[in-house]
C-alpha positions as a Markdown table, in Angstrom:
| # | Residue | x | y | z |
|---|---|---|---|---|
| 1 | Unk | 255.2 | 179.0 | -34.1 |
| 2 | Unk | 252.5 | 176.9 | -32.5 |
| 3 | Unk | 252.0 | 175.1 | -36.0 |
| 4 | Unk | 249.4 | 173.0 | -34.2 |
| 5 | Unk | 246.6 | 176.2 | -34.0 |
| 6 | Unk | 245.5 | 177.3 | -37.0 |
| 7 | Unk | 246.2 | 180.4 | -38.6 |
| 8 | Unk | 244.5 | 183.5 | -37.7 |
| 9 | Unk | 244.0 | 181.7 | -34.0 |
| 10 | Unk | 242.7 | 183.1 | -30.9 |
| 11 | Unk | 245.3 | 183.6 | -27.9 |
| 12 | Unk | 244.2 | 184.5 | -24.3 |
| 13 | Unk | 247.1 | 185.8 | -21.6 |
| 14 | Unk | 246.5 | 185.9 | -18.2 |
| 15 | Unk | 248.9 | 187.4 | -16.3 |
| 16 | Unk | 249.8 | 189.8 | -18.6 |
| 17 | Unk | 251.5 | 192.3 | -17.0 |
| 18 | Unk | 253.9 | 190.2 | -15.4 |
| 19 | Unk | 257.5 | 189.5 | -16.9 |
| 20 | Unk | 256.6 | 186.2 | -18.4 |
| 21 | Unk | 253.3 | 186.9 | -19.5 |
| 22 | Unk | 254.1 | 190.5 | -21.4 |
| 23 | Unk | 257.3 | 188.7 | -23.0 |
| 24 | Unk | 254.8 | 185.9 | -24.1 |
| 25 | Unk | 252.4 | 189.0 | -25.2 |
| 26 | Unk | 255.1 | 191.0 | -27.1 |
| 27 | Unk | 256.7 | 187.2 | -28.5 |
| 28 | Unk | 253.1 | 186.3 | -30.0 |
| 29 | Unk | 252.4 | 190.0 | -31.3 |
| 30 | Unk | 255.9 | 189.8 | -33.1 |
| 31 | Unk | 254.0 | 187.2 | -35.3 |
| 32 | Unk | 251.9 | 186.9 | -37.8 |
| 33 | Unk | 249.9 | 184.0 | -37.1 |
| 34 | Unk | 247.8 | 184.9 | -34.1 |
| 35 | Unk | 244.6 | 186.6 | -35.2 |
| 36 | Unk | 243.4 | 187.9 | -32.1 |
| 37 | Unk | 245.5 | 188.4 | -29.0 |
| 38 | Unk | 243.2 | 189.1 | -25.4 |
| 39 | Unk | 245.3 | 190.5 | -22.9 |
| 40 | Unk | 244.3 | 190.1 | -19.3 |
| 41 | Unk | 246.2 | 192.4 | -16.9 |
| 42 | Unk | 246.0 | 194.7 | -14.7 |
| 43 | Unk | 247.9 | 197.0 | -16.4 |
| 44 | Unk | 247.3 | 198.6 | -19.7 |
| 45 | Unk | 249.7 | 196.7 | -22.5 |
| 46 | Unk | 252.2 | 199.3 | -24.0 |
| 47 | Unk | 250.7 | 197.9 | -27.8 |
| 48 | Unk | 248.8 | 199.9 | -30.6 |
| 49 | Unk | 248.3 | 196.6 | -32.7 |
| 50 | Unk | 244.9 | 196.1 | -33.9 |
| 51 | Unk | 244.5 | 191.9 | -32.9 |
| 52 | Unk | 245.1 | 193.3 | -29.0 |
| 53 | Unk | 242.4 | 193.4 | -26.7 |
| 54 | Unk | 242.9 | 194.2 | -23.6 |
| 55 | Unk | 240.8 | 193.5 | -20.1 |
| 56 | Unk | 241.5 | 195.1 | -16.9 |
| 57 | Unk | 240.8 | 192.3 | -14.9 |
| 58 | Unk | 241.4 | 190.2 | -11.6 |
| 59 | Unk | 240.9 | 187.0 | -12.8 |
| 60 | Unk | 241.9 | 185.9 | -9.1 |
| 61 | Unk | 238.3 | 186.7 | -8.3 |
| 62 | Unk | 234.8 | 185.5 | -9.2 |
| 63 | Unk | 234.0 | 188.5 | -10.7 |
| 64 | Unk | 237.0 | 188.6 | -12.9 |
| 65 | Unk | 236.6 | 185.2 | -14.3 |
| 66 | Unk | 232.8 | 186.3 | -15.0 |
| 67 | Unk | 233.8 | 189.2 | -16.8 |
| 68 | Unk | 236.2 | 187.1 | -19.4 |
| 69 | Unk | 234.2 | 184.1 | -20.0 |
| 70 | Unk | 231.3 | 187.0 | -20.9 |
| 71 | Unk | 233.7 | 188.7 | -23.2 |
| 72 | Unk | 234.7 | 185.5 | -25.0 |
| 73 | Unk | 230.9 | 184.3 | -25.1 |
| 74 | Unk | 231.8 | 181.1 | -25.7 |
| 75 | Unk | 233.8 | 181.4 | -29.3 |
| 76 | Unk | 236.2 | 178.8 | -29.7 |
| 77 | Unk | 239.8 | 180.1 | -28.1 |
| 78 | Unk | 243.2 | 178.0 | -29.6 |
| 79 | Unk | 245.8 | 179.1 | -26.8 |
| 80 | Unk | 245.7 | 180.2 | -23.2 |
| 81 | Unk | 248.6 | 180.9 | -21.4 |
| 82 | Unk | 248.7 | 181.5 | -17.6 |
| 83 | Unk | 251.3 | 183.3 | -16.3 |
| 84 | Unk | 249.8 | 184.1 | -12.7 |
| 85 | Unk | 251.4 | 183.2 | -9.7 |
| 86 | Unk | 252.9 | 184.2 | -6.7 |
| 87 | Unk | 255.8 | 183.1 | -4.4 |
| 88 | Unk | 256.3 | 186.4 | -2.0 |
| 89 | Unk | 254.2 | 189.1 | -0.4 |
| 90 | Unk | 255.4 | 191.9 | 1.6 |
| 91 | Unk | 252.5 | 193.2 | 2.5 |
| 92 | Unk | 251.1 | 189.6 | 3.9 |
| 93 | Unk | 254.3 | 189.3 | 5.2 |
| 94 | Unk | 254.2 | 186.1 | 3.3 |
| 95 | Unk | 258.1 | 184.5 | 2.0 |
| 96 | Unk | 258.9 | 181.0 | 1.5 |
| 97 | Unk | 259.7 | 179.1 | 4.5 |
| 98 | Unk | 263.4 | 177.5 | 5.8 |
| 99 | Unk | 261.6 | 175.4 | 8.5 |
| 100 | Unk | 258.2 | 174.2 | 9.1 |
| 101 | Unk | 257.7 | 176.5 | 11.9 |
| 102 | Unk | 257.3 | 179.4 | 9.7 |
| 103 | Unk | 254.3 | 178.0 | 7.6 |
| 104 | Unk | 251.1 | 180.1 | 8.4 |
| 105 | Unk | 247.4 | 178.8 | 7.2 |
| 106 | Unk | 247.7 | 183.0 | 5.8 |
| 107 | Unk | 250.7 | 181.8 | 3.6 |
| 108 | Unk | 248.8 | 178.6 | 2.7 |
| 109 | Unk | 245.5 | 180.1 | 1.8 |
| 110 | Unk | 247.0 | 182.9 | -0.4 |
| 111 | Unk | 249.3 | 180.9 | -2.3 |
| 112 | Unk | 247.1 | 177.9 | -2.5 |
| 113 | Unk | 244.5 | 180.6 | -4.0 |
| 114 | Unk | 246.6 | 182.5 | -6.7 |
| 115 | Unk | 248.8 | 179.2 | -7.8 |
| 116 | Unk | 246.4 | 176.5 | -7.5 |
| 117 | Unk | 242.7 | 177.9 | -7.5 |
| 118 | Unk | 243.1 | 180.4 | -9.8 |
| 119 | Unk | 244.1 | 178.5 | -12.8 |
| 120 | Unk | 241.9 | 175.5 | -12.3 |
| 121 | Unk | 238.6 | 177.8 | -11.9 |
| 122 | Unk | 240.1 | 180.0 | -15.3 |
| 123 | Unk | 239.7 | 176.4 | -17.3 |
| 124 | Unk | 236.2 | 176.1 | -15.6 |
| 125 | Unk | 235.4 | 179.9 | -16.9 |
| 126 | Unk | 236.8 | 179.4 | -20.2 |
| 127 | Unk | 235.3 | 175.5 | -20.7 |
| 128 | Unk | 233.0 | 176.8 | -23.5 |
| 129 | Unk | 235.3 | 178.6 | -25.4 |
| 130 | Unk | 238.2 | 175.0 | -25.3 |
| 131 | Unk | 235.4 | 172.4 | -25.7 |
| 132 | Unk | 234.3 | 171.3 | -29.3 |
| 133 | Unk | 236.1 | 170.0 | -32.2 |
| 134 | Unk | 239.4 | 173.1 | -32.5 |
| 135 | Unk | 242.4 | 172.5 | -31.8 |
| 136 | Unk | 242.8 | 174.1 | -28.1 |
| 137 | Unk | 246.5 | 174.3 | -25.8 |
| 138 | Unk | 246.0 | 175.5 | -22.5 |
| 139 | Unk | 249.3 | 176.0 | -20.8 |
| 140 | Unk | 250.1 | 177.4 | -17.2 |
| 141 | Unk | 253.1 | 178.0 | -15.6 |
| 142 | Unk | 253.8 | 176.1 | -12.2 |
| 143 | Unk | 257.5 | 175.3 | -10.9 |
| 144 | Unk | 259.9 | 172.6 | -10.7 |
| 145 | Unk | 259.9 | 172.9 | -6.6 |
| 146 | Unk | 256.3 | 171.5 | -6.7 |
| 147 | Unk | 257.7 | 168.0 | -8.4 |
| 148 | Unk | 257.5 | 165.9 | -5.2 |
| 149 | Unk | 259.2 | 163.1 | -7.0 |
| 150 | Unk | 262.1 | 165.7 | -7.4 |
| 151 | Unk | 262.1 | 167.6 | -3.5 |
| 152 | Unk | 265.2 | 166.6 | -2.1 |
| 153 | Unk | 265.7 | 169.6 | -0.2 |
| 154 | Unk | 262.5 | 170.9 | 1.8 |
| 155 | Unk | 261.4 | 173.9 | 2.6 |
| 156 | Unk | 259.3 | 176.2 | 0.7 |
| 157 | Unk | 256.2 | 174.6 | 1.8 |
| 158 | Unk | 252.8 | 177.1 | 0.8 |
| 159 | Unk | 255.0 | 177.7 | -2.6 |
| 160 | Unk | 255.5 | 173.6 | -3.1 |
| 161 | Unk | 252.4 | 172.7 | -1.5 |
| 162 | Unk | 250.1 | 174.8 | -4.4 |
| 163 | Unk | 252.4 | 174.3 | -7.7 |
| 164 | Unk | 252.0 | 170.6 | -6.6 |
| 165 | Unk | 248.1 | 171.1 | -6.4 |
| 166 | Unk | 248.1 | 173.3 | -9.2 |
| 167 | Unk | 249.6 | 170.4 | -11.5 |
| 168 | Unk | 246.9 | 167.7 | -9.9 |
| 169 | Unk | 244.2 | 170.1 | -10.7 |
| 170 | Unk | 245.2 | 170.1 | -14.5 |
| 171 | Unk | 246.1 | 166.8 | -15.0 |
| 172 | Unk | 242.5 | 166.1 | -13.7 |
| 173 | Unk | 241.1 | 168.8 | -15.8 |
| 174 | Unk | 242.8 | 167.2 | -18.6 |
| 175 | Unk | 241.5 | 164.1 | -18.4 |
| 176 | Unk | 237.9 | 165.5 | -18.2 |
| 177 | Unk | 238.6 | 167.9 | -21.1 |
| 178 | Unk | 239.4 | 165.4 | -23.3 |
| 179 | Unk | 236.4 | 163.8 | -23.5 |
| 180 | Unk | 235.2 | 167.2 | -24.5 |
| 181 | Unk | 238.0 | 168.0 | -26.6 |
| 182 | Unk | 240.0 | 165.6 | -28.6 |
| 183 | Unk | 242.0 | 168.3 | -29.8 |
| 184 | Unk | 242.5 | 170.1 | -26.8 |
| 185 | Unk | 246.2 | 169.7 | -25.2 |
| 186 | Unk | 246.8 | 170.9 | -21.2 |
| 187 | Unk | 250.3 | 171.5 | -19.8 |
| 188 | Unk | 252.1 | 172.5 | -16.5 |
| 189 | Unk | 255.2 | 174.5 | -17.9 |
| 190 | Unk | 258.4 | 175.1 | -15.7 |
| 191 | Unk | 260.3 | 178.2 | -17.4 |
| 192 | Unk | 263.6 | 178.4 | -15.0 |
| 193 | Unk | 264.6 | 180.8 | -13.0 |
| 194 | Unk | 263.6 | 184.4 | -14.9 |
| 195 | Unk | 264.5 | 187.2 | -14.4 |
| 196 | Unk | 261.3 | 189.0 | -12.8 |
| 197 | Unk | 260.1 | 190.2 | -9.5 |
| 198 | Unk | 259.2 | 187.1 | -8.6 |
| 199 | Unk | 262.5 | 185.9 | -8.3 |
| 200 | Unk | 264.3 | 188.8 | -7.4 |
| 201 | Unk | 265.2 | 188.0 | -3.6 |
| 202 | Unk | 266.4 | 184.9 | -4.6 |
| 203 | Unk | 268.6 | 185.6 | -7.1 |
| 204 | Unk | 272.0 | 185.7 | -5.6 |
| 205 | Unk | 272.2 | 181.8 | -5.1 |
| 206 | Unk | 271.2 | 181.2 | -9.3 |
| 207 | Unk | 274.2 | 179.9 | -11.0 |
| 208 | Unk | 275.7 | 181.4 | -13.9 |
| 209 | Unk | 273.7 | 181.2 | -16.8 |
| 210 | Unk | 270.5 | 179.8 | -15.6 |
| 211 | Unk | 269.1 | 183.1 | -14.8 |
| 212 | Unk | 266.8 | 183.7 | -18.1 |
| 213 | Unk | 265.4 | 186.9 | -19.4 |
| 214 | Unk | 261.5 | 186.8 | -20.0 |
| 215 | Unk | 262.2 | 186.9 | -23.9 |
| 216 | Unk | 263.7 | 183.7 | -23.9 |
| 217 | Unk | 261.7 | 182.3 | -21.3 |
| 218 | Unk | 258.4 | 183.0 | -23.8 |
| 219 | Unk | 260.6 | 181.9 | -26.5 |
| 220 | Unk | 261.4 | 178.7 | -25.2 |
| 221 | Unk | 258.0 | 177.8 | -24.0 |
| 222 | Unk | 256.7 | 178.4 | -27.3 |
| 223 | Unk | 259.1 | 176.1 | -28.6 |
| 224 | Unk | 257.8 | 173.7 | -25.7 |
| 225 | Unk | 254.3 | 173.9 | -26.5 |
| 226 | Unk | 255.3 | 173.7 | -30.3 |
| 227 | Unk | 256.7 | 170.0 | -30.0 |
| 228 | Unk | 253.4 | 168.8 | -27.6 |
| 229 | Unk | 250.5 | 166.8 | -29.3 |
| 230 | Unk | 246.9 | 165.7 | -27.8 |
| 231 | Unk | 248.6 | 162.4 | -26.3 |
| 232 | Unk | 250.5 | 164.9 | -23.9 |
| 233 | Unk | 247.7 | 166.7 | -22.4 |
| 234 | Unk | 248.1 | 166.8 | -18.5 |
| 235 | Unk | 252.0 | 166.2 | -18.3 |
| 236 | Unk | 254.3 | 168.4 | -16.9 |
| 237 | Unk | 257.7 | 169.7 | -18.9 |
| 238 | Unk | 260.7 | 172.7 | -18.5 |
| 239 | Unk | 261.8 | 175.5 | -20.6 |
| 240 | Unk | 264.5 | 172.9 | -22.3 |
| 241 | Unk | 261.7 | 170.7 | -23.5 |
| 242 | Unk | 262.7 | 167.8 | -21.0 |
| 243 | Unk | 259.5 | 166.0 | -18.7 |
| 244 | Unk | 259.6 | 166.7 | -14.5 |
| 245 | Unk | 258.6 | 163.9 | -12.8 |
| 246 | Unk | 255.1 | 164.6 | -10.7 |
């Protein structure tokens, strides 16, 4: 697994709590390779393993990001995975839109914020800790429907509008990081439709088969990652390994 990182390497999840991100805890746990596993959540992991750290933090926010770039202190990091992001918000009264007349600057904003903001300002918090001479993957999770090369159907517009953004902002970052990093390797990652709260109101129209549990998801994306060198830092790819067009 990651055969890339070296052993004993140094894994940060973000997002944590959420079905992706505690699959991709529990996957990386269930190895021996990682040295040092930092969960960030919310929520208190349900793990007694000594490499687990966890941090109850909002990394959404300035103060959140502080917090974890002073925990890390700068020490070289080998893998972060992001697994924030948000599609629907009851409480904002926030769902993807149908026509163009249901887009709100609220929906914008928010989604914009956790999908496209967030993860570009968690590389800026966690710059010292991938810049250097280690070998350094930084993956987050953004969505096929923010491919504009591959929107033939509309719709959806805060939700495209930010994954779109959020892979712009890391195939900038990418570009910059290299110079910092040879080693360093950044990737948008689209894991299919999985089965997690996320997609729950929307899972009535997934065909047969292609609704994934989080295990596989995690296991897949591993497998993803696994294959990627420094030549494809900033490009986009799915759970099956194949590239999405921008």
């Amino acid at each position: 697994m990651l055969n890339y990182l070296p052993d004993d390497f140094t894994a940060v999840i973000t997002g944590a709590g959420g079905g992706i991100g505690r699959a991709m805890l529990e996957t990386l746990l269930a190895s021996p390779r990682p040295g040092r596993v930092i969960a960030v959540s919310r929520q208190t992991p349900d793990h007694d393993d000594p490499r687990l750290t966890h941090l109850a933090l909002d990394v959404t926010t300035d103060q959140g990001l502080d917090a974890l770039a002073d925990h890390l202190a700068g020490t070289p990091v080998h893998l972060v995975f992001n697994a924030i992001g948000t599609l629907h918000d009851e409480q904002r009264g926030i769902a993807p839109e149908k026509k163009l007349d249901e887009l709100s600057f609220a929906a914008l904003e928010h989604l914009y914020h956790v999908n496209a903001a967030t993860p570009a300002m968690l590389l800026q918090a966690l710059m010292p800790s991938l810049k250097g001479k280690h070998p350094a993957l930084f993956a987050s999770l953004s969505a096929r429907v923010g491919s504009i090369g591959d929107n033939r159907m509309g719709g959806w517009y805060a939700y495209r509008a930010s994954k779109a953004a959020h892979n712009m902002l890391l195939k900038g970052a990418s570009i910059e990081l290299k110079r910092l990093n040879k080693q360093a390797i950044l990737l948008s990652l689209h894991p299919g439709t999985t089965d997690t709260e996320l997609s729950k109101p929307f899972q009535a129209r997934v065909p047969e088969g292609k609704l994934f549990t989080p295990s596989f998801v995690a296991e897949r994306l591993l497998e993803v990652m696994d294959a990627r060198t420094p030549a494809d830092s900033g490009s986009f790819w799915d759970w099956a390994g194949e590239p999405i067009p921008w």
